[in-house]
C-alpha positions as CSV (number, residue, x, y, z in Angstrom):
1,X,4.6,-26.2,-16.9
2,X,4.0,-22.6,-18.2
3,X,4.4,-19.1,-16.8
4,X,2.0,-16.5,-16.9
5,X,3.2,-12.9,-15.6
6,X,0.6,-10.3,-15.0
7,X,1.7,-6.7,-15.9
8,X,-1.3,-4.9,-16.5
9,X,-2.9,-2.6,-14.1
10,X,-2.8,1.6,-13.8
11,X,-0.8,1.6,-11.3
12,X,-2.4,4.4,-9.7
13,X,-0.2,3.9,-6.2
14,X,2.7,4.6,-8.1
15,X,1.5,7.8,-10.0
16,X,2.4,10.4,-11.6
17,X,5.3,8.1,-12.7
18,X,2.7,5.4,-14.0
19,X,0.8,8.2,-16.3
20,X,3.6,7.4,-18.7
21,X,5.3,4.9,-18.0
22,X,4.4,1.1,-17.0
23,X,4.5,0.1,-13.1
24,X,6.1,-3.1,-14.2
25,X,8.7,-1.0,-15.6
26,X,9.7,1.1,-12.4
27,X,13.4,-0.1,-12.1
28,X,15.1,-1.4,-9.0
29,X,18.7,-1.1,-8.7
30,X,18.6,0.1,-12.5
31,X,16.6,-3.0,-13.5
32,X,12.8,-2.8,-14.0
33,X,10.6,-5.1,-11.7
34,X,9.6,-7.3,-14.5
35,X,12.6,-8.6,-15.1
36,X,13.3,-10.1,-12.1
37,X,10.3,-11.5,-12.3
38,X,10.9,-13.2,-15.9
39,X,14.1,-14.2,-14.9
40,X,12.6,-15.9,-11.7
41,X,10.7,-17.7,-13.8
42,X,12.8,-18.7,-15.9
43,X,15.4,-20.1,-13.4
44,X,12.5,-22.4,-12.2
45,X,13.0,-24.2,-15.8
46,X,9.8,-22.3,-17.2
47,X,10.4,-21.2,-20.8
48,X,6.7,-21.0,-22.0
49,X,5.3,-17.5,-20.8
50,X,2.5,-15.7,-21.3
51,X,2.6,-12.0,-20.4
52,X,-1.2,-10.2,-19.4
53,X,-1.1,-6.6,-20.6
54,X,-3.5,-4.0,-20.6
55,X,-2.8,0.0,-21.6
56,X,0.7,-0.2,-21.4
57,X,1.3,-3.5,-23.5
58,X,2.8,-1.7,-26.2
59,X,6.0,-0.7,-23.4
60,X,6.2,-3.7,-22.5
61,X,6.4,-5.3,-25.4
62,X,9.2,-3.0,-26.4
63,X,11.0,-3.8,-23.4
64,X,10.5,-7.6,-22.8
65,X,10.7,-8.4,-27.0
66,X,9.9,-12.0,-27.7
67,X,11.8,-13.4,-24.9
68,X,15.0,-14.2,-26.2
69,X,17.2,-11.9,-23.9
70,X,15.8,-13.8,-21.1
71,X,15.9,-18.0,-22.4
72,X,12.1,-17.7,-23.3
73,X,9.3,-17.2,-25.4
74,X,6.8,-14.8,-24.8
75,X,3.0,-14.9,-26.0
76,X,1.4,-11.8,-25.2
77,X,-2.5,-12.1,-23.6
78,X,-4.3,-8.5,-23.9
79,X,-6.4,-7.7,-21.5
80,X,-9.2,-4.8,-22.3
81,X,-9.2,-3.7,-19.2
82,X,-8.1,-4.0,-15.3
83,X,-11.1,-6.9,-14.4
84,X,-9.3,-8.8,-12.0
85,X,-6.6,-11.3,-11.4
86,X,-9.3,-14.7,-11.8
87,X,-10.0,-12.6,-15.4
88,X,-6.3,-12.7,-16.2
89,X,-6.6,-16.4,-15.3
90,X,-9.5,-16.9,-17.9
91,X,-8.2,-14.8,-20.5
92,X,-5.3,-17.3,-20.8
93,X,-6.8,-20.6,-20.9
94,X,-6.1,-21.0,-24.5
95,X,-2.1,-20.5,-24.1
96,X,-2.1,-22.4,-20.6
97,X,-4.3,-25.2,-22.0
98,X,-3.9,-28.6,-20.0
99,X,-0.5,-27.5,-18.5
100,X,0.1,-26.2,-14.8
101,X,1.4,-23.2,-14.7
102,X,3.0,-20.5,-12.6
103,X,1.2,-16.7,-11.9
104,X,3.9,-14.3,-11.2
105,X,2.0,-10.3,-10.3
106,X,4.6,-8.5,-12.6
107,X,5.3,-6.0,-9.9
108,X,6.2,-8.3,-7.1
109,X,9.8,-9.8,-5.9
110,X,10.4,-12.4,-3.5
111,X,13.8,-13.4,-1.9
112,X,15.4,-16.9,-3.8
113,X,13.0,-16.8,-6.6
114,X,10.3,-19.3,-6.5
115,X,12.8,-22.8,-8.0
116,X,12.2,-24.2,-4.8
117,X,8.2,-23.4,-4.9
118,X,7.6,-25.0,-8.0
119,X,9.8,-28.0,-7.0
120,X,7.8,-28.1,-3.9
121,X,4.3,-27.9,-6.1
122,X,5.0,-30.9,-7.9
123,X,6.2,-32.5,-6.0
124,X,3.0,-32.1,-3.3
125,X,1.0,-32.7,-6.7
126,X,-1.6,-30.4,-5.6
127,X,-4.1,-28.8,-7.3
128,X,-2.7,-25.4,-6.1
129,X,-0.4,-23.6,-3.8
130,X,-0.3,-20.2,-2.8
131,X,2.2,-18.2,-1.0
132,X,1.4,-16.8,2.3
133,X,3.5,-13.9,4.4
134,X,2.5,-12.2,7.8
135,X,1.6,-8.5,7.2
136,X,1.8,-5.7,9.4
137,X,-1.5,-4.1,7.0
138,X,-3.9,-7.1,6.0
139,X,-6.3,-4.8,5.0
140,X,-5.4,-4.3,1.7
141,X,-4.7,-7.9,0.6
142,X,-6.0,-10.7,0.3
143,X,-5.8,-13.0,3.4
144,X,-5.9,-16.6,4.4
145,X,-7.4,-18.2,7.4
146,X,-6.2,-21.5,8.2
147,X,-7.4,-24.4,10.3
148,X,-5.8,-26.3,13.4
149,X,-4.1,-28.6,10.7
150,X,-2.6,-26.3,8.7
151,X,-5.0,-26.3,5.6
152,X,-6.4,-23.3,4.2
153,X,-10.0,-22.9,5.8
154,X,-11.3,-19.8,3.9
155,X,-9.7,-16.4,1.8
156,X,-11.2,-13.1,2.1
157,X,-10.5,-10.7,-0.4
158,X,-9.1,-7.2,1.6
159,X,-11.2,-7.8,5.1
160,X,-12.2,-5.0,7.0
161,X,-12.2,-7.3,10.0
162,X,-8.9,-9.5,9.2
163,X,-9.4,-13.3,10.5
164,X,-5.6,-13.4,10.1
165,X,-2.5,-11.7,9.2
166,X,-1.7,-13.6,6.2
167,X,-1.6,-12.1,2.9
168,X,-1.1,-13.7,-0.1
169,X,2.0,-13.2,-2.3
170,X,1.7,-12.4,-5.2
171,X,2.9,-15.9,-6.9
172,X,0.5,-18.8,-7.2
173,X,0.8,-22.0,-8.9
174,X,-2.2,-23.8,-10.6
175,X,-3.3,-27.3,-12.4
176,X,-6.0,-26.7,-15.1
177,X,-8.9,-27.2,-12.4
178,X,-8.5,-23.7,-11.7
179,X,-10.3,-22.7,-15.1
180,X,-13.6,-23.7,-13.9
181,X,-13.0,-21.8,-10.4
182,X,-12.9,-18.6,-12.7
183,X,-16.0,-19.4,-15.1
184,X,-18.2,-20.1,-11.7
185,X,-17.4,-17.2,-9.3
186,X,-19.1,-13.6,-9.7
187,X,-18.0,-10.1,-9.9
188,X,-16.6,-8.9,-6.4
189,X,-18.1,-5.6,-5.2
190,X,-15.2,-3.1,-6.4
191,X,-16.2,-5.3,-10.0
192,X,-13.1,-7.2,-10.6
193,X,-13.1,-11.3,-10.8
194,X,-10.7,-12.2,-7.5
195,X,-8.1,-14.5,-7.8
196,X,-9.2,-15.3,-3.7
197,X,-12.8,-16.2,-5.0
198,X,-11.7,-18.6,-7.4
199,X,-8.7,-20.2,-5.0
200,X,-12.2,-20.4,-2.0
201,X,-14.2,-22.2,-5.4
202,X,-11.1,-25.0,-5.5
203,X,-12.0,-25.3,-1.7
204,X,-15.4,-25.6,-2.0
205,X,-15.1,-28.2,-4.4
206,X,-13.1,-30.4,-2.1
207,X,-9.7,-29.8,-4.3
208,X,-6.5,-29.5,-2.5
209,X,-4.7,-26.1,-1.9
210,X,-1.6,-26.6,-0.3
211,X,-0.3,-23.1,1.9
212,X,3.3,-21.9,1.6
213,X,4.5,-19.8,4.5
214,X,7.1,-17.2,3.1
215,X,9.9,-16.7,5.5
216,X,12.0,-14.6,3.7
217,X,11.1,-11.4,2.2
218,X,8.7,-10.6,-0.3
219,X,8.0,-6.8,-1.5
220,X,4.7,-5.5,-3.5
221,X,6.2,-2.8,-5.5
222,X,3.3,-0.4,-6.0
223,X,4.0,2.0,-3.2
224,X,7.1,4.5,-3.2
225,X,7.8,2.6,0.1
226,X,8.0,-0.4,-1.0
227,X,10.5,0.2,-4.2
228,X,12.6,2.1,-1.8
229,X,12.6,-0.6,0.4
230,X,13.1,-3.0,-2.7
231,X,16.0,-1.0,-4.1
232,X,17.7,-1.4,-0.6
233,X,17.5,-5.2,-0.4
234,X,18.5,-5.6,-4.3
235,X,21.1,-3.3,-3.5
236,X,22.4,-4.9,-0.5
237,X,23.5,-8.2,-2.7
238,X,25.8,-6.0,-4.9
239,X,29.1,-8.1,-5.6
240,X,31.4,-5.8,-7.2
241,X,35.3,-5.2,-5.6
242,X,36.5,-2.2,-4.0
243,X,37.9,0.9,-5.5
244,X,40.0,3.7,-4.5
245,X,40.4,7.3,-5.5
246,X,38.9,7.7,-9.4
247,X,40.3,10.4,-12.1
248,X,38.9,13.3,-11.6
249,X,39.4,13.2,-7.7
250,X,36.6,11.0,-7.1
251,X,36.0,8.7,-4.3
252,X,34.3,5.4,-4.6
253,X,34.0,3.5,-1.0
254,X,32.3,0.2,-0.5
255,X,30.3,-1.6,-3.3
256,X,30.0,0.6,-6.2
257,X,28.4,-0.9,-9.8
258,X,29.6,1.6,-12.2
259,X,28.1,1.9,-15.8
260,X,30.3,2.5,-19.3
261,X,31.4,5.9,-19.9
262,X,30.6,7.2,-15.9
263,X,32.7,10.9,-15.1
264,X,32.9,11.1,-11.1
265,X,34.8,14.5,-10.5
266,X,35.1,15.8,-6.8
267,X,32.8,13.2,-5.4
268,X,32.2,10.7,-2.9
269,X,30.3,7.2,-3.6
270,X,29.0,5.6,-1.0
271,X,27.7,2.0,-1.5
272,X,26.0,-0.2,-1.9
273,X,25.2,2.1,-4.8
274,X,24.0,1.3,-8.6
275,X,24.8,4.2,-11.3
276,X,24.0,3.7,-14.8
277,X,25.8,4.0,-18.4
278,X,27.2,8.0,-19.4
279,X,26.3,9.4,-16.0
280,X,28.2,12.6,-14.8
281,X,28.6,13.4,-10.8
282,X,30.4,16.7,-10.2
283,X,31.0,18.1,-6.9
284,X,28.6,15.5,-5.2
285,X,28.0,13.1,-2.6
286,X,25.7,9.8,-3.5
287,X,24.4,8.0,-0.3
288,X,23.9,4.2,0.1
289,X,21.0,2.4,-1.8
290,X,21.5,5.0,-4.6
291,X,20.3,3.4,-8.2
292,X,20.9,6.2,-10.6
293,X,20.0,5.7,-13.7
294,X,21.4,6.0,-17.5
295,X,22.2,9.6,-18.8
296,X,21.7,11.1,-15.7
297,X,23.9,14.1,-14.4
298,X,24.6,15.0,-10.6
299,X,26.1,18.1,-9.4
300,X,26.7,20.1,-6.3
301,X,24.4,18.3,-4.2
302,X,24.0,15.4,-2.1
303,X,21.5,12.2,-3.0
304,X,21.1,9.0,-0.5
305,X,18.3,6.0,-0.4
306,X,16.9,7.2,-3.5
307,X,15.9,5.5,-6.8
308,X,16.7,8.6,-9.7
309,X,15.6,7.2,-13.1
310,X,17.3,8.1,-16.5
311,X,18.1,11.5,-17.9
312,X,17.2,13.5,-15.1
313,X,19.2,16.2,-14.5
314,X,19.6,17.2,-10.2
315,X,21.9,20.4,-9.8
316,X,22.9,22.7,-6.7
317,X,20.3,21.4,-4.3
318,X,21.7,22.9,-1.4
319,X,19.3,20.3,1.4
320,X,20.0,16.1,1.1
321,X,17.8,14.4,-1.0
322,X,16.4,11.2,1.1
323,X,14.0,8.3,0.5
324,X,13.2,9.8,-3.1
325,X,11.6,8.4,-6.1
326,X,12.8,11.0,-9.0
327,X,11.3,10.2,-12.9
328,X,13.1,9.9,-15.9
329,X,13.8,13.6,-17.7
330,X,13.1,15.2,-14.5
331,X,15.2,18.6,-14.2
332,X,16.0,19.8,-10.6
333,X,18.2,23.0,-10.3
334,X,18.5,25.3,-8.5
335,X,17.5,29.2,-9.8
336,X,19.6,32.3,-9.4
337,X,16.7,34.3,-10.3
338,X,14.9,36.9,-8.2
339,X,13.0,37.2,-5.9
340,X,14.0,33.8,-4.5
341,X,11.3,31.5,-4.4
342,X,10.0,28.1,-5.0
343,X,9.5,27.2,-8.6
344,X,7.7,24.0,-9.9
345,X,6.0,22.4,-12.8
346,X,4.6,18.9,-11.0
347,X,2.0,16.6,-12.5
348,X,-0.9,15.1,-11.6
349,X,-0.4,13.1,-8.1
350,X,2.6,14.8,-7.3
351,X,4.2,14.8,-4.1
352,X,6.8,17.1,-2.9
353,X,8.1,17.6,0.4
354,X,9.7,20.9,1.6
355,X,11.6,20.8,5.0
């Protein structure tokens, strides 16, 4: 069995962070999304995987390498451009060959992994099985309907009139019948090949697809919700010990992952927080399910619930900063200078809010 792990995409819910930088590559508790994913992968006894890139492949090549770091080896598929998960599908036949494989959406976690799934798939021997979990929002995926018995009766591809509230995850595991699903169906009308279309093909042609209820949680990553949210649960599995009082007068309470070469002067940590290699916090207070990360420097202000990437630099804010998602390089300080006013240089599909 192989793995195939999609990580194309714009990323355009995620933006302005994802005009330079990969949405894959967001970190969650200092580790970007993709990783978990490879490493779920992986810890399902998968070592053959195929990673679908598109504008960004050349990050994430750089990131991922040729597997090594993580037990595998990595083939890279390009994709020219963002045509839909039932392309991606087709676009890798030739690595995949006669093999079942996995499809892991490069920006998704699930609780456990997906060991269990895979042992489930063959042992069902089915020629799929997709992941389903009840959504507040089944607008925007793509959602089962399912019969009296259990079996999948049709997929709609983000319904305006839902016939459930079951969206499928974004992990799906497939026999080789699945190739001719993606040759036969059509364009959908936003012009992308859907991986629901193709999965509603295998239906049609009387081929078994076998429904997984997810009962833990499972998180999307493309919305500044959602990693928040993600960082929080990642956060809460911290298993580091207690400290005390730190050189420097620093104070570290609960469960604190501290990085090489961290300066905490006049400070209170608060975990379950994450904080990154050569990090200074002076004079500060940092909240619970914090990630801060690498080279970043902290003073004179107070930071909680907030994912701050590396080498950003966040000085004498005199308000809290909650439920934020701050880039890498970003510099926020406050200005002596007159008269006193609001001063920024945002990019495109900024957001700021001002209380």
């Amino acid at each position: 069995m192989k793995g195939l792990i999609l990580s194309g995409g714009k990323g355009t819910r995620l933006r302005p962070l994802t005009f330079t930088s990969a949405k894959q590559l967001v970190p969650v508790a200092n580790k970007p999304v993709l990783f978990f994913g490879i490493e779920s992968v992986v810890e399902a006894g998968i070592t053959e995987i195929g990673i679908v890139v598109g504008d960004t492949g050349d990050e994430i090549r750089e990131a991922v390498g040729d597997g090594s770091r993580f037990g595998a080896e990595i083939t890279y598929i390009e994709q020219d451009a963002p045509r839909g998960l039932a392309h991606a599908v087709m676009i890798a036949e030739e690595f995949i060959g006669d093999d079942s494989f996995v499809m892991y959406l490069g920006d998704n976690l699930i609780a456990g992994g997906i060991t269990s799934l895979v042992d489930e798939f063959r042992k069902v021997g089915t020629n799929a099985e997709i992941l389903l979990a009840e959504v507040p929002n089944p607008q925007q995926f793509g959602v089962a309907e399912l019969a009296d018995d259990g079996k999948i009766k049709r997929l709609v591809e983000k319904p305006s009139d839902p016939p459930s509230n079951l969206a499928l995850v974004g992990v799906y595991m497939f026999d080789s019948t699945i190739f001719e699903s993606v040759r036969r169906i059509k364009p959908s009308a936003r012009g992308e090949l859907e991986i629901t279309d193709a999965i509603q093909d295998l239906i049609d042609r009387g081929l078994d697809v076998h429904p997984h209820i997810v009962r833990g949680w499972w998180k999307d990553t493309g919305k500044i919700d959602d990693m928040l949210e993600a960082n929080r649960i990642v956060l809460e599995t911290l298993r580091v010990p207690r400290r005390g009082p730190t050189p420097g007068g620093g104070v570290i309470e609960g469960r604190v992952a501290l990085g090489e070469r961290v300066e905490i002067v006049d400070s209170i940590i608060r975990g379950p927080v994450v904080i990154g290699d050569d990090v200074k916090i002076e004079g500060a207070f940092i909240g619970p399910y914090t990630s801060i990360g690498d080279g970043c420097t902290i003073r004179g202000c107070e930071i909680e619930n907030s994912i701050v990437l590396s080498g950003s630099e966040i000085r004498d804010i005199t308000l809290r900063i909650d439920a934020s998602l701050i880039g890498r390089g970003v510099k926020l300080v406050k200005t002596d200078g007159k008269p006193k006013a609001f001063r920024f240089m945002l990019g495109d599909k900024s957001e700021v809010g001002i209380p």
